[in-house]
N, CA, C and O atoms as a printed pandas DataFrame, in Angstrom:
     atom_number atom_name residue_name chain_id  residue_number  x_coord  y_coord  z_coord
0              1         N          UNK        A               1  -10.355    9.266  -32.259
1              2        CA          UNK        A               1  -10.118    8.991  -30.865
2              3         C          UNK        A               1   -8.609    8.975  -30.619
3              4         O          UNK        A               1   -7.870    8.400  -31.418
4              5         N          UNK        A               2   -8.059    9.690  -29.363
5              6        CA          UNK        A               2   -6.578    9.823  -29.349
6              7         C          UNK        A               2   -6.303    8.403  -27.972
7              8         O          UNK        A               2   -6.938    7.862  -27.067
8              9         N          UNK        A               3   -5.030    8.349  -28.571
9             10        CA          UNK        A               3   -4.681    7.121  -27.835
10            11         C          UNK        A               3   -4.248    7.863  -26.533
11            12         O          UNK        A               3   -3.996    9.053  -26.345
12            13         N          UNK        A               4   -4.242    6.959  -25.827
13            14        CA          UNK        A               4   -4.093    7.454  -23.915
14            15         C          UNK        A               4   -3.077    6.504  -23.593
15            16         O          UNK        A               4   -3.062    5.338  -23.989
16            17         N          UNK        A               5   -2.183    7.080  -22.818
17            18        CA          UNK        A               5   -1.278    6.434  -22.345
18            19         C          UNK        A               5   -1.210    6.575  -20.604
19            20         O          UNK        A               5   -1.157    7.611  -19.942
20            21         N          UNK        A               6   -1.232    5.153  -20.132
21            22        CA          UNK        A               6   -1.822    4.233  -19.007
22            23         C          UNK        A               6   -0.440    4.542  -17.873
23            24         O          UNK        A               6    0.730    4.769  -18.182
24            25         N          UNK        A               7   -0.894    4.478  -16.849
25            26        CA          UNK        A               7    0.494    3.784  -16.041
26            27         C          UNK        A               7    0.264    2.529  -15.974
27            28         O          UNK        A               7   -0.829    1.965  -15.930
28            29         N          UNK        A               8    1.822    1.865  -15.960
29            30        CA          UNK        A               8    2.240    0.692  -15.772
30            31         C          UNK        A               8    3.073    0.557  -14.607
31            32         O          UNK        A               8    2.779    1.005  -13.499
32            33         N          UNK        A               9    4.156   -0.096  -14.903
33            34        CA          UNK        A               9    4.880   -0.197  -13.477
34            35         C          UNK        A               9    4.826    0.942  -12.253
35            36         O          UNK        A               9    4.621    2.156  -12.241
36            37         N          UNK        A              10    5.060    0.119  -11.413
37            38        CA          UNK        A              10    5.575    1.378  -10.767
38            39         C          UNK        A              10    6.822    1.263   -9.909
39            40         O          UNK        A              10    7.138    0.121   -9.577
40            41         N          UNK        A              11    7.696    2.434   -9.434
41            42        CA          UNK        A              11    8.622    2.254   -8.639
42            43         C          UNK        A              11    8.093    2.753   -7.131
43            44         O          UNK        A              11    7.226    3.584   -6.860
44            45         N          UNK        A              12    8.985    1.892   -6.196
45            46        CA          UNK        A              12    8.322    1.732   -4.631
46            47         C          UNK        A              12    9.892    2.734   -3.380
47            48         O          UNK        A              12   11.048    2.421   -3.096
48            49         N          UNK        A              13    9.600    3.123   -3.264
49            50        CA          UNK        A              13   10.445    4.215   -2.217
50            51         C          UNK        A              13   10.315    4.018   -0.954
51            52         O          UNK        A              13    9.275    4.328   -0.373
52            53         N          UNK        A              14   11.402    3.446   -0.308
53            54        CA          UNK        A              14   10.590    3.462    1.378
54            55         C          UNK        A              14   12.490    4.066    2.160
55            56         O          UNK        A              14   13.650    3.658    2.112
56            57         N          UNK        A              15   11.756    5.163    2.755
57            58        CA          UNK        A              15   12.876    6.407    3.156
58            59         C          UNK        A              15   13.831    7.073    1.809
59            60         O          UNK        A              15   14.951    7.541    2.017
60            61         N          UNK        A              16   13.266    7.038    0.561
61            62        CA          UNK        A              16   14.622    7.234    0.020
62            63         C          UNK        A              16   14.892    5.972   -0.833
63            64         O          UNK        A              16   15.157    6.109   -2.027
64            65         N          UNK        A              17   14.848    5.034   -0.396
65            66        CA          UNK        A              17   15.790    3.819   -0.987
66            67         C          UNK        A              17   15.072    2.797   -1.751
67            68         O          UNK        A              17   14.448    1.862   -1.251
68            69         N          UNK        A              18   15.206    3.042   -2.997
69            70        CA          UNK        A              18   14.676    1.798   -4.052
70            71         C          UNK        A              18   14.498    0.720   -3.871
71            72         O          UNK        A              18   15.427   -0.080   -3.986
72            73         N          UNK        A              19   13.290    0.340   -3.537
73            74        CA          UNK        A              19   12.835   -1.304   -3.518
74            75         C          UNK        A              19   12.016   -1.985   -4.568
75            76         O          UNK        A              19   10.943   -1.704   -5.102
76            77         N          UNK        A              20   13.002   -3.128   -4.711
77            78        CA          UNK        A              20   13.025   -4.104   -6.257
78            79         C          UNK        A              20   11.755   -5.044   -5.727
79            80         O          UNK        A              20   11.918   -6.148   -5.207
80            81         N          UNK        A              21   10.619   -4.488   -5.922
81            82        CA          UNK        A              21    8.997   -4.591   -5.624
82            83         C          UNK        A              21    8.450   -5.627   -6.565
83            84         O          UNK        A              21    8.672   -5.308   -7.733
84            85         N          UNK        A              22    7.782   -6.809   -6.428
85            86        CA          UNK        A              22    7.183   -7.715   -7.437
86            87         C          UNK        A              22    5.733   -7.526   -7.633
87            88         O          UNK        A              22    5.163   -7.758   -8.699
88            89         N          UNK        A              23    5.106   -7.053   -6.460
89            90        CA          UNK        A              23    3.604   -6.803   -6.521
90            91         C          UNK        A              23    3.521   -5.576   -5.063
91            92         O          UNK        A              23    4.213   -5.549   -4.046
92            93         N          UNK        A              24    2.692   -4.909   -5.384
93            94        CA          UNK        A              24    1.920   -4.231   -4.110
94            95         C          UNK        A              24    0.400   -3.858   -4.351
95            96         O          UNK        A              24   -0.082   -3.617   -5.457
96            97         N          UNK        A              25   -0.195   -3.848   -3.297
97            98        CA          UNK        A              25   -1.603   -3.565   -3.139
98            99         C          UNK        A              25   -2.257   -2.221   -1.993
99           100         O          UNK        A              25   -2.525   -2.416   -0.808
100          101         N          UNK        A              26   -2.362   -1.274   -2.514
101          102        CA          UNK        A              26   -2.316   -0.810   -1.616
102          103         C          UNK        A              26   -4.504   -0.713   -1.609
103          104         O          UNK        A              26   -5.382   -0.840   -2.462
104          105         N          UNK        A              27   -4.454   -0.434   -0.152
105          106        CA          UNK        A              27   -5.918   -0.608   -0.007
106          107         C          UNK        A              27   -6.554    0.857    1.445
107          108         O          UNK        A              27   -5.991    1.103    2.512
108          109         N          UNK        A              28   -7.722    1.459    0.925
109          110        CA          UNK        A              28   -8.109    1.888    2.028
110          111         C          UNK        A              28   -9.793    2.016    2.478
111          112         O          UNK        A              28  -10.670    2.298    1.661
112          113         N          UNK        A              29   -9.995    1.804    3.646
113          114        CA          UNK        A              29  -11.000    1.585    4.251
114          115         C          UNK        A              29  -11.235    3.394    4.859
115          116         O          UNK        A              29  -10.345    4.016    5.440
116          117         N          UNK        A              30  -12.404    3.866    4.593
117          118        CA          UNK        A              30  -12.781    5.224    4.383
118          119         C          UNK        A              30  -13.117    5.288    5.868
119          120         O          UNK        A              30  -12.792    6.184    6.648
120          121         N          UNK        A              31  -14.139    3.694    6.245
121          122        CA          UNK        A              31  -14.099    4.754    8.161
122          123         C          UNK        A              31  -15.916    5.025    7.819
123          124         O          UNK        A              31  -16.685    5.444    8.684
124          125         N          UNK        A              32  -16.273    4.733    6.602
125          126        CA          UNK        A              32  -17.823    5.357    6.302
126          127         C          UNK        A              32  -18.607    4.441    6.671
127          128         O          UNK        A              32  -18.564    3.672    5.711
128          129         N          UNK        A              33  -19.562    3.831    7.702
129          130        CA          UNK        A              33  -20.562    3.252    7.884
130          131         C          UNK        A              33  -22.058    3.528    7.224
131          132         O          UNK        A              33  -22.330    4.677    6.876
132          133         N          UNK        A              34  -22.892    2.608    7.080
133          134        CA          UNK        A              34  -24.053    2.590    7.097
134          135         C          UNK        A              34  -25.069    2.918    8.332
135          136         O          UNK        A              34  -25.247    2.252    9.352
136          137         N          UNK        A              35  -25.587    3.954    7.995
137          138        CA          UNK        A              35  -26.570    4.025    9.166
138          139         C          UNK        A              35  -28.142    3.452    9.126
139          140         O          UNK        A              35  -29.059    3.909    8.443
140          141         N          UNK        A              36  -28.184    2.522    9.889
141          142        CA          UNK        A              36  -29.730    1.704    9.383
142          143         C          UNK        A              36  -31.213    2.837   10.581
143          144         O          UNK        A              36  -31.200    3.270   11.733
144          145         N          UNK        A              37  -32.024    2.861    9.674
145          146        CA          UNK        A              37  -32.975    3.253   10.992
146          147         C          UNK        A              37  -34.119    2.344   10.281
147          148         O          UNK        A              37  -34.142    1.627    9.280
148          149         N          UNK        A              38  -35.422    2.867   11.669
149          150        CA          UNK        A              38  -36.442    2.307   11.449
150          151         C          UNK        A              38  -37.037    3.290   11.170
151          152         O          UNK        A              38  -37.157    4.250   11.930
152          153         N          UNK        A              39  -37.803    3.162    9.323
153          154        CA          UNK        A              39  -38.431    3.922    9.086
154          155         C          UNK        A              39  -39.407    3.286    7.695
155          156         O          UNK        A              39  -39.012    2.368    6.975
156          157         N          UNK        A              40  -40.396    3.821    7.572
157          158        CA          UNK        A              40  -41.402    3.499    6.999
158          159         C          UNK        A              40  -41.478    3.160    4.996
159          160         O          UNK        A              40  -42.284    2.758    4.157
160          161         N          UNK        A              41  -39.728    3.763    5.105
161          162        CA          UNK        A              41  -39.686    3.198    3.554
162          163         C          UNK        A              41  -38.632    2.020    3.591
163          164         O          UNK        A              41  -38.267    1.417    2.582
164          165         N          UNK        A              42  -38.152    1.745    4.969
165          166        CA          UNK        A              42  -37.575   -0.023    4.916
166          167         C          UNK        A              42  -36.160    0.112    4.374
167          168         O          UNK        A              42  -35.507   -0.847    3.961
168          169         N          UNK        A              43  -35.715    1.420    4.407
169          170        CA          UNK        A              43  -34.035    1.446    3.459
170          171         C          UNK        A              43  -33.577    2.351    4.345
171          172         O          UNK        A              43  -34.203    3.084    5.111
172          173         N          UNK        A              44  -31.975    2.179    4.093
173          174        CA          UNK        A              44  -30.900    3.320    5.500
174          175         C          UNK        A              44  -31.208    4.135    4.848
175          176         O          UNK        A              44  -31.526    4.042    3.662
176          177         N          UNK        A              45  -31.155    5.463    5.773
177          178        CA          UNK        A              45  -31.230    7.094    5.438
178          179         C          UNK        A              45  -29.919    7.808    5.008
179          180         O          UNK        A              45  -29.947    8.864    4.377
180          181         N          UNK        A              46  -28.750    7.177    5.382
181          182        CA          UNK        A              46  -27.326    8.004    5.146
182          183         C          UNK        A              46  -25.911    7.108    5.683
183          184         O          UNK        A              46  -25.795    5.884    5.722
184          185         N          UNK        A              47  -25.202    7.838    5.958
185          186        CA          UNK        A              47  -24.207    7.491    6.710
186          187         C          UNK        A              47  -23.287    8.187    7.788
187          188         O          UNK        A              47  -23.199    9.414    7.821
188          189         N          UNK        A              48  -22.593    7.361    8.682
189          190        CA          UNK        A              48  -22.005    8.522    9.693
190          191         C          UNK        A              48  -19.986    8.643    9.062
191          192         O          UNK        A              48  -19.438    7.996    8.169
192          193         N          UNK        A              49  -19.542    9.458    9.761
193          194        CA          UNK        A              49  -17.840    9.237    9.135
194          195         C          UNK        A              49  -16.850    8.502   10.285
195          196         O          UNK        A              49  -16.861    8.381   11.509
196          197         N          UNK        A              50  -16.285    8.229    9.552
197          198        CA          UNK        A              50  -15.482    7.282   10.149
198          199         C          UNK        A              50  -14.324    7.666   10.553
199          200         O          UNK        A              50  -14.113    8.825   10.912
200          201         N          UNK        A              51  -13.131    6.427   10.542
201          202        CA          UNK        A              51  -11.040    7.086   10.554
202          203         C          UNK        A              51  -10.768    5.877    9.340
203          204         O          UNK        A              51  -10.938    4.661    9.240
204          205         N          UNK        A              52  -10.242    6.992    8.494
205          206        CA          UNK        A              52  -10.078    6.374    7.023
206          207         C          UNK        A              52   -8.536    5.374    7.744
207          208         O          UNK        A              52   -7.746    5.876    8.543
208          209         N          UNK        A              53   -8.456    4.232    7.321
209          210        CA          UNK        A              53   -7.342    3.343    7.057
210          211         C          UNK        A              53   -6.636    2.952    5.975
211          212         O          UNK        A              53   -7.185    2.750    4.892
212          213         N          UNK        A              54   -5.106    2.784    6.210
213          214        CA          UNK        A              54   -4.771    2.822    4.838
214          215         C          UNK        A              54   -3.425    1.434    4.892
215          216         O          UNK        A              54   -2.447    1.488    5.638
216          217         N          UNK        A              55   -3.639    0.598    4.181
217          218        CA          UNK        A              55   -2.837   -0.634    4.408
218          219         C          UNK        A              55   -2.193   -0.891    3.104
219          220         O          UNK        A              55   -2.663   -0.557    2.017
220          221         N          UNK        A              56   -1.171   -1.461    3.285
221          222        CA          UNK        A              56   -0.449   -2.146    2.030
222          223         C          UNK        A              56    0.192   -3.768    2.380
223          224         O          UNK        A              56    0.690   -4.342    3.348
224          225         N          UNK        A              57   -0.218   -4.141    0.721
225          226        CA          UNK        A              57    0.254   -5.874    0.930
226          227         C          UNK        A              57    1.366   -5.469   -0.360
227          228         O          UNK        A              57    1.208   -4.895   -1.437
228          229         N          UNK        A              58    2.650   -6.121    0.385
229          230        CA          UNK        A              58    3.800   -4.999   -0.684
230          231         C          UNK        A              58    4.601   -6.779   -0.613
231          232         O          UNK        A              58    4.830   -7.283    0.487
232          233         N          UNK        A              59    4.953   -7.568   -1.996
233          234        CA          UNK        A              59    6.167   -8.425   -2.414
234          235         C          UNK        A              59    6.789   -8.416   -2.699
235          236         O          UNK        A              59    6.831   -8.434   -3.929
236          237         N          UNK        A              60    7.897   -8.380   -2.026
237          238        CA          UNK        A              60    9.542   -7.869   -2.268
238          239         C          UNK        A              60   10.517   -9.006   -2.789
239          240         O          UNK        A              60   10.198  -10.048   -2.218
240          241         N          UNK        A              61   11.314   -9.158   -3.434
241          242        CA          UNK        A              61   12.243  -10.351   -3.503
242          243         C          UNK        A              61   13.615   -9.889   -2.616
243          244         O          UNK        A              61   13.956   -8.723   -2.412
244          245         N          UNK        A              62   14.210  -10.929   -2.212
245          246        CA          UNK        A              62   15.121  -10.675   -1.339
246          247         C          UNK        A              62   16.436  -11.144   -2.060
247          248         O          UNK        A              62   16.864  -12.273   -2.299
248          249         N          UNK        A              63   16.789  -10.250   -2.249
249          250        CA          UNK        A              63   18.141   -9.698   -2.690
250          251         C          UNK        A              63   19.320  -10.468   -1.970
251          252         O          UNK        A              63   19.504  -10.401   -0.755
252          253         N          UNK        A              64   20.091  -11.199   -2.832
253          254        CA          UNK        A              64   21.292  -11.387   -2.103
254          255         C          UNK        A              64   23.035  -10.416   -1.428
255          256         O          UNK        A              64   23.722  -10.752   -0.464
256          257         N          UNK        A              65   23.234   -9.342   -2.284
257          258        CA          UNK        A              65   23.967   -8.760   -1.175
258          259         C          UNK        A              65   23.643   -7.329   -1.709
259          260         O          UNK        A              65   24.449   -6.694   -2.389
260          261         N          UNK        A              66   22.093   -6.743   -1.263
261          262        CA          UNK        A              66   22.080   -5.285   -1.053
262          263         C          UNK        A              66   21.186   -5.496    0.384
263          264         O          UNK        A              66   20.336   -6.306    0.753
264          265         N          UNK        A              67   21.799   -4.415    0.935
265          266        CA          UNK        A              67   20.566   -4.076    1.871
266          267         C          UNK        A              67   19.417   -3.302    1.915
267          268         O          UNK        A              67   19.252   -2.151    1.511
268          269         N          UNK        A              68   18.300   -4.396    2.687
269          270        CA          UNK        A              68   17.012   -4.512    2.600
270          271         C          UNK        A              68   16.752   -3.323    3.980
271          272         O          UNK        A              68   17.530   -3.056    4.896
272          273         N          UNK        A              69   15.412   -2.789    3.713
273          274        CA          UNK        A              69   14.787   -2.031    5.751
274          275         C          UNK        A              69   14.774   -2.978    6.294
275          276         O          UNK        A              69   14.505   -4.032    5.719
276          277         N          UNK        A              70   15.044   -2.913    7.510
277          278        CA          UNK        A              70   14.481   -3.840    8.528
278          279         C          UNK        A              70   12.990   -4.022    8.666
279          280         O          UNK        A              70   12.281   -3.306    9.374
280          281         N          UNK        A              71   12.644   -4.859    8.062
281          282        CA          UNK        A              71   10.778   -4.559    7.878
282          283         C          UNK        A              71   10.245   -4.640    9.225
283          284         O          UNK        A              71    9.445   -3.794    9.624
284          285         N          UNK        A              72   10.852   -6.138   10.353
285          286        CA          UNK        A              72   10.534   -6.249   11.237
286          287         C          UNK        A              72   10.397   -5.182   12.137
287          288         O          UNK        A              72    9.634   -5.219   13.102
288          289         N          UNK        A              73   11.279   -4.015   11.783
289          290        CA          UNK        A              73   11.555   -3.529   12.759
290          291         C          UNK        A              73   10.845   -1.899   12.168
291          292         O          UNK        A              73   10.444   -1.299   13.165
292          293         N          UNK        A              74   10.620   -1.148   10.999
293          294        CA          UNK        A              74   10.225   -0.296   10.741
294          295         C          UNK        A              74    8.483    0.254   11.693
295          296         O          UNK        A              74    7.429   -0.271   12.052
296          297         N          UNK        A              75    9.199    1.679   11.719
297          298        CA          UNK        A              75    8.149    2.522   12.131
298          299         C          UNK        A              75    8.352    4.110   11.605
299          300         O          UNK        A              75    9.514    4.469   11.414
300          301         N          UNK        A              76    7.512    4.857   11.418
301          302        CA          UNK        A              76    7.391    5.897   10.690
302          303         C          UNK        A              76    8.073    6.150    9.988
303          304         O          UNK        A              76    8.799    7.136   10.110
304          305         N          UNK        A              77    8.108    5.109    8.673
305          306        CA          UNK        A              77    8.618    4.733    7.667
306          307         C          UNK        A              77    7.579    5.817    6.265
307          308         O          UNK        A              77    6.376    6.065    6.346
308          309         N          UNK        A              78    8.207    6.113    5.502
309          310        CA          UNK        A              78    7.550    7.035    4.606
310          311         C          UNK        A              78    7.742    6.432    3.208
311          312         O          UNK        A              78    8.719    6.544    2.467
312          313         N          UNK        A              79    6.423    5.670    2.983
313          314        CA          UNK        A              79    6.329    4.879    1.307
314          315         C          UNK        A              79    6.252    5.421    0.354
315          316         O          UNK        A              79    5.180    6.010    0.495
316          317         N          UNK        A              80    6.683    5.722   -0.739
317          318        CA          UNK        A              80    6.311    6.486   -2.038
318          319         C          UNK        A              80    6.119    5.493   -3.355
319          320         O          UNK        A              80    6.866    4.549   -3.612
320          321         N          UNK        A              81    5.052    5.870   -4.080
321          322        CA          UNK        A              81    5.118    5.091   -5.346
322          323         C          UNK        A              81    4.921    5.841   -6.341
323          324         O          UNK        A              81    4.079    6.736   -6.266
324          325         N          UNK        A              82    5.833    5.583   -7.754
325          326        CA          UNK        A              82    6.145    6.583   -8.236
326          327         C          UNK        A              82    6.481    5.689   -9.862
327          328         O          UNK        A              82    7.055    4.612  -10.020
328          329         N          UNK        A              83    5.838    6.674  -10.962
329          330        CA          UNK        A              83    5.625    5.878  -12.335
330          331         C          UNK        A              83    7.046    5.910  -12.770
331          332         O          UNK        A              83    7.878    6.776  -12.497
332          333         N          UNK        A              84    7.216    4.716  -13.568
333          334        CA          UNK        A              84    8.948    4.715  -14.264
334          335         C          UNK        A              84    9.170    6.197  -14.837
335          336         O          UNK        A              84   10.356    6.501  -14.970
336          337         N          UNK        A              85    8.464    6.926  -15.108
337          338        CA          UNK        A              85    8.841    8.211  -15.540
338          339         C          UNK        A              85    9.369    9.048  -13.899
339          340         O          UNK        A              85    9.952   10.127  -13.998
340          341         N          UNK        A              86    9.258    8.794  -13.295
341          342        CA          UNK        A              86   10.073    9.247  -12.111
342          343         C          UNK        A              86    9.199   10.092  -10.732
343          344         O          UNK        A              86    9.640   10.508   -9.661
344          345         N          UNK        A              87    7.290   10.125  -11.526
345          346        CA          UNK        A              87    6.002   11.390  -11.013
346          347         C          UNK        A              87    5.728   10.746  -10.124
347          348         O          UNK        A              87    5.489    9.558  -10.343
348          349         N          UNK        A              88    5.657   11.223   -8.865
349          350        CA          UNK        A              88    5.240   10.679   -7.755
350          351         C          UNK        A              88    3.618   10.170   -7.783
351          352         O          UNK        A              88    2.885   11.118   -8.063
352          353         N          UNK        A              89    2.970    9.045   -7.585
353          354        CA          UNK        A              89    1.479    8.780   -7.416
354          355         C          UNK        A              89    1.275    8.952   -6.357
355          356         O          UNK        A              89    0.409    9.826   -6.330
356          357         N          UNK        A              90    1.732    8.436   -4.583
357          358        CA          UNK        A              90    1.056    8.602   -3.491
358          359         C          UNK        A              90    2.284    8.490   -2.954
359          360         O          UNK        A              90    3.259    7.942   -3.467
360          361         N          UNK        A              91    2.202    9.107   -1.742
361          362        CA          UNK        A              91    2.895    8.753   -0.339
362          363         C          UNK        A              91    2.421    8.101    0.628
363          364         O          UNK        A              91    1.476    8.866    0.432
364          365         N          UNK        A              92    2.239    7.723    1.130
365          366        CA          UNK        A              92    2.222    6.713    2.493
366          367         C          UNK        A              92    3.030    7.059    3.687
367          368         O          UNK        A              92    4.210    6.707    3.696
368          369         N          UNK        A              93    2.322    7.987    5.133
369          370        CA          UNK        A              93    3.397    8.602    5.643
370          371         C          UNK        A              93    3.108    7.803    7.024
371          372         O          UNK        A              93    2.202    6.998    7.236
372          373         N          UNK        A              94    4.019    8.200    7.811
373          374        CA          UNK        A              94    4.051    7.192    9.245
374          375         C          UNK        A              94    3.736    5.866    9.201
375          376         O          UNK        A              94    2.658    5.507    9.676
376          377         N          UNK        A              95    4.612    4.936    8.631
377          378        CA          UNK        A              95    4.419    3.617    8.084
378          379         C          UNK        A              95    4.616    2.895    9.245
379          380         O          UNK        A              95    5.474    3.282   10.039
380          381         N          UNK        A              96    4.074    2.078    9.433
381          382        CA          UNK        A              96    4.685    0.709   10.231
382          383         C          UNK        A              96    4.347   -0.529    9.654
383          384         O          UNK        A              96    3.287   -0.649    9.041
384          385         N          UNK        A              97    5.066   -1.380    9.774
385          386        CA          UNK        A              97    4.768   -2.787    9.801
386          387         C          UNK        A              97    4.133   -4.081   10.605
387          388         O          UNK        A              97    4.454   -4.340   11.764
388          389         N          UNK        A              98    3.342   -4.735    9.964
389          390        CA          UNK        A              98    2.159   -5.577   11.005
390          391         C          UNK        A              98    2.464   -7.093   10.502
391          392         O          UNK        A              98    1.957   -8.073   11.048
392          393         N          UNK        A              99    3.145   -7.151    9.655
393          394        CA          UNK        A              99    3.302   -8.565    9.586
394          395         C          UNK        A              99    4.293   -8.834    8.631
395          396         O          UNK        A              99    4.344   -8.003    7.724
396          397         N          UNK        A             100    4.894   -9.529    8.591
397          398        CA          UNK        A             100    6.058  -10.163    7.617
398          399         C          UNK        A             100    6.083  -11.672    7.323
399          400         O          UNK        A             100    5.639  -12.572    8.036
400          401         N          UNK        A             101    6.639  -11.758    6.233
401          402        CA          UNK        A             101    6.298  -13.433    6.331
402          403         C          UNK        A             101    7.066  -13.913    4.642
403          404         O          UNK        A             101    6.630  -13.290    3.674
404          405         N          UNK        A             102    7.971  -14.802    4.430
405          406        CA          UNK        A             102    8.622  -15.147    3.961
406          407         C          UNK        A             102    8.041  -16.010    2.235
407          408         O          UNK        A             102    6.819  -16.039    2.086
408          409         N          UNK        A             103    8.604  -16.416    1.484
409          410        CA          UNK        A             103    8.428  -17.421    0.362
410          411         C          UNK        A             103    9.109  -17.851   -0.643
411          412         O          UNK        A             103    9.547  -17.207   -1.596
412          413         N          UNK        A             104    9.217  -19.306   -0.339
413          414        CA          UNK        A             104   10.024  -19.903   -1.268
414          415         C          UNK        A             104    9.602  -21.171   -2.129
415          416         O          UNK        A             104    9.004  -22.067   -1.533
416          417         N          UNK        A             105    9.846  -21.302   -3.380
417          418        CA          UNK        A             105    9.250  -22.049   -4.381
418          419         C          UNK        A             105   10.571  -22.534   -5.701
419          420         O          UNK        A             105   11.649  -21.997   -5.957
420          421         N          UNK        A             106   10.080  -23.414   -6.145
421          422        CA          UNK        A             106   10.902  -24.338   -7.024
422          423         C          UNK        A             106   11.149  -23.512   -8.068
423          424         O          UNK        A             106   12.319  -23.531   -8.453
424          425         N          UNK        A             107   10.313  -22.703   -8.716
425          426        CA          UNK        A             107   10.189  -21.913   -9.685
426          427         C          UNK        A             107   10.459  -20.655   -9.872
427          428         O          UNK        A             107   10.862  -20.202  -10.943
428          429         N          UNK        A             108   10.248  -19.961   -8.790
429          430        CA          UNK        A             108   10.544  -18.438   -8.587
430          431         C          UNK        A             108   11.721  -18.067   -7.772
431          432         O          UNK        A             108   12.307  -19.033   -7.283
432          433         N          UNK        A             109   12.205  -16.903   -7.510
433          434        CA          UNK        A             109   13.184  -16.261   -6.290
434          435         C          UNK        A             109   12.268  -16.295   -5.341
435          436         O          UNK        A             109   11.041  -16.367   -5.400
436          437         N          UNK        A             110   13.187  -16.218   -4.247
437          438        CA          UNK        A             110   12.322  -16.064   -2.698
438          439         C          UNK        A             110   11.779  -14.602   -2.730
439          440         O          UNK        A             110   12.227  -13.633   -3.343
440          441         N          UNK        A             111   10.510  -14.717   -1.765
441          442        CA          UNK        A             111    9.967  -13.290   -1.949
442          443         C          UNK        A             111   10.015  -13.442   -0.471
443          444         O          UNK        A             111   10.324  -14.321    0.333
444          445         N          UNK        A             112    9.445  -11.839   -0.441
445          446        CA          UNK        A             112    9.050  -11.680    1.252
446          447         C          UNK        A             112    7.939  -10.877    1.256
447          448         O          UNK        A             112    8.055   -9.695    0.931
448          449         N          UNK        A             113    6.951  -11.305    1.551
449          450        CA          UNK        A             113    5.568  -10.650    1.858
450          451         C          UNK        A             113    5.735   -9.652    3.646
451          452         O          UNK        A             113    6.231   -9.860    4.753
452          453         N          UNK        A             114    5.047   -8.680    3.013
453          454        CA          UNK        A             114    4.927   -7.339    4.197
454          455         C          UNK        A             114    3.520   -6.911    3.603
455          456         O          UNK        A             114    3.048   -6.837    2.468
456          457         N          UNK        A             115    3.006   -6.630    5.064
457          458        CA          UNK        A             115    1.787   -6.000    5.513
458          459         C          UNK        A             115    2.054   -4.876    6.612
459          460         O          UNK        A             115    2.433   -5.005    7.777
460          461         N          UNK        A             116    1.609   -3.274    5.582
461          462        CA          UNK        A             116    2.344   -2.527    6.362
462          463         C          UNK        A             116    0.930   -1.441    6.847
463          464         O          UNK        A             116   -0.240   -1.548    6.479
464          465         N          UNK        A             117    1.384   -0.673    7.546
465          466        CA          UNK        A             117    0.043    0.103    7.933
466          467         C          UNK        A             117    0.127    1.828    7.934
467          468         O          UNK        A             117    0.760    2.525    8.727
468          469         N          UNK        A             118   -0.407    2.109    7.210
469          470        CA          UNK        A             118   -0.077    3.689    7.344
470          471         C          UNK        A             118   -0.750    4.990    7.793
471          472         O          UNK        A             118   -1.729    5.098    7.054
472          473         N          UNK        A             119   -0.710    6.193    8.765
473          474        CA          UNK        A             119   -1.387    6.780    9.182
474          475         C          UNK        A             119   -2.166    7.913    8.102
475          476         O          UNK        A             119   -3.327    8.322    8.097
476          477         N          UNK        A             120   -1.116    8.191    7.293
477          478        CA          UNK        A             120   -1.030    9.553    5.836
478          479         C          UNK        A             120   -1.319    8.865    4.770
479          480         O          UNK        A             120   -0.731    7.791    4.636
480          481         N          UNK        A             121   -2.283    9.287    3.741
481          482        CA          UNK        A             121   -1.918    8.997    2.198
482          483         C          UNK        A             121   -2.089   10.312    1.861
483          484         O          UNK        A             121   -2.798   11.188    2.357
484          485         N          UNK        A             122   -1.141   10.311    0.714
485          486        CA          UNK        A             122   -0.965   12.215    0.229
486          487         C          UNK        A             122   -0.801   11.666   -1.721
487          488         O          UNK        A             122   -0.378   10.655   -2.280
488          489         N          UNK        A             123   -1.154   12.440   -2.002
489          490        CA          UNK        A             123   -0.997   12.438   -3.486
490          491         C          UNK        A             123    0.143   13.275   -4.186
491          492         O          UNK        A             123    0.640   14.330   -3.792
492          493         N          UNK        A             124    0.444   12.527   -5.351
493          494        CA          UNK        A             124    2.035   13.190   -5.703
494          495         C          UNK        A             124    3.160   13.432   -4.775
495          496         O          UNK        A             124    4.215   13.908   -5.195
């Protein structure tokens, strides 16, 4: 059996510019429903299509003197994530942002939580 080698980290791109990323999640909702009917074997028959959605929960630490995006303020913002070897995994295109929200603790650096929303996912 040959050994396989995994991705691990990854690096986070938003316009271009390296962001020192602690966690991200990216998530998408396909838009695919269940279609229920009434029919004589008591189970749905299929499904109809949907508008696929595509969201990210992205934790950033906040840096003391580089500059950060304006998260508050980003719109068709273009995300990339990409393995320490440098290969692009996805893009994320026409980005915006839906929520921001701060964190601070005894133990860790301050982070900053973003919830961003995207119209594109593209591969490589």
């Amino acid at each position: 059996m040959a050994l396989e080698e995994y991705v691990g980290s990854i690096v986070l791109y938003v316009d271009g510019q390296e962001i020192e990323v602690t966690d991200i999640r990216p998530q998408t909702n396909t838009g695919r429903k269940l279609v229920k009917t009434m029919n004589r074997t008591g189970r749905a028959k299929g499904y109809s299509k949907g508008i696929a959605e595509h969201s990210l929960q992205i934790t950033v630490v906040i840096p003391k003197n580089v500059a950060q995006p304006d998260w508050d303020e980003m719109v068709g913002a273009k995300l990339t994530t990409m393995d320490m070897d440098g290969n692009p995994l996805y893009s994320y295109l026409d980005c915006f942002t839906t929520q921001t929200g701060e964190q601070y603790s005894v133990d860790n650096e301050a982070r900053r939580d973003i919830t961003v929303q995207s119209l594109r996912k593209v591969q490589g």
